[in-house]
C-alpha positions as CSV (number, residue, x, y, z in Angstrom):
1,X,0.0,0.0,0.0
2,X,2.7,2.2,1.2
3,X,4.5,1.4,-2.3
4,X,1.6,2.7,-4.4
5,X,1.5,5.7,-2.1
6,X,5.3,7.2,-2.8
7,X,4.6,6.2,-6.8
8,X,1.2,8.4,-6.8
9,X,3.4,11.3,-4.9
10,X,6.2,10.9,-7.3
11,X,3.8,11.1,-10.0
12,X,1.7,14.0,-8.8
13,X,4.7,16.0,-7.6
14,X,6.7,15.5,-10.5
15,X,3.9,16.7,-13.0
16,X,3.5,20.8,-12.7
17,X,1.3,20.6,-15.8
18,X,-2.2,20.6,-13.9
19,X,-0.7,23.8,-11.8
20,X,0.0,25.0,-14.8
21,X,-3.5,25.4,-16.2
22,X,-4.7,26.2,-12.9
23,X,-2.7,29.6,-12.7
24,X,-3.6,30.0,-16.2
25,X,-7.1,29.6,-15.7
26,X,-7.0,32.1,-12.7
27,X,-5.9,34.3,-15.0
28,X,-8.3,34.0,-17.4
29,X,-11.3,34.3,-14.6
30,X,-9.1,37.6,-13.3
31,X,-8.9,39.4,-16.8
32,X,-12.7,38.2,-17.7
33,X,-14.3,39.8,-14.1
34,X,-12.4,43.2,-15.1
35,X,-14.3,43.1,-18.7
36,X,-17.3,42.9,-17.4
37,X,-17.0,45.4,-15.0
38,X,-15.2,47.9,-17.1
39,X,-18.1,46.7,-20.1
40,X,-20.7,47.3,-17.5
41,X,-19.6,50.6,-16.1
42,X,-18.7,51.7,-19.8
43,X,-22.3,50.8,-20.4
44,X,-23.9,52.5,-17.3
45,X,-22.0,55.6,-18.5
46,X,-23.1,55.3,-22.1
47,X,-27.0,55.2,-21.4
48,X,-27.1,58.2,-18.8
49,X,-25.2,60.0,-21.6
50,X,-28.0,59.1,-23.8
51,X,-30.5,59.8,-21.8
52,X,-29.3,63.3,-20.8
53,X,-29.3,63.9,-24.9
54,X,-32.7,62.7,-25.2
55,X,-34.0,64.5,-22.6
56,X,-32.1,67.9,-23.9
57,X,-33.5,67.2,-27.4
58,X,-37.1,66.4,-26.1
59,X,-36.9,70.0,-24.3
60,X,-35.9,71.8,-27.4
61,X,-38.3,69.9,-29.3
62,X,-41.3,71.5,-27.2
63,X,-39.8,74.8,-27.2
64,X,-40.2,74.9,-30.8
C-alpha cells in the first residue's frame, strides 16, 4: 500500500502541468471579471449620456 502511495506522490509532484492550467485559468477568470465590469460601467455611462441627450433634445423639441 505504502508502495503505491510514494509512486502516486512521485507522479503528482513530478507533473506541474495541472498547476499550470490552474494559474492560467485564474488568470483567465481575473482578466474576464475586469471586462465585465469595465463593459458594464462603460455601459452605465453610455446610457445616462443618452439619456441626458434625449431629454435635452425632447426640451428643445417642445420649445419649438
Amino acid at each position: 500500500m505504502f508502495a503505491f502511495v510514494k509512486k502516486f506522490r512521485s507522479f503528482v509532484a513530478g507533473d506541474r502541468r495541472g498547476v499550470t492550467a490552474l494559474e492560467y485559468g485564474l488568470i483567465a477568470a481575473v482578466i474576464g471579471g475586469v471586462v465585465i465590469t469595465a463593459a458594464t460601467n462603460f455601459g452605465t455611462s453610455l446610457s445616462s449620456a443618452y439619456s441626458t441627450i434625449g431629454s435635452a433634445l425632447t426640451t428643445k423639441a417642445a420649445g419649438i
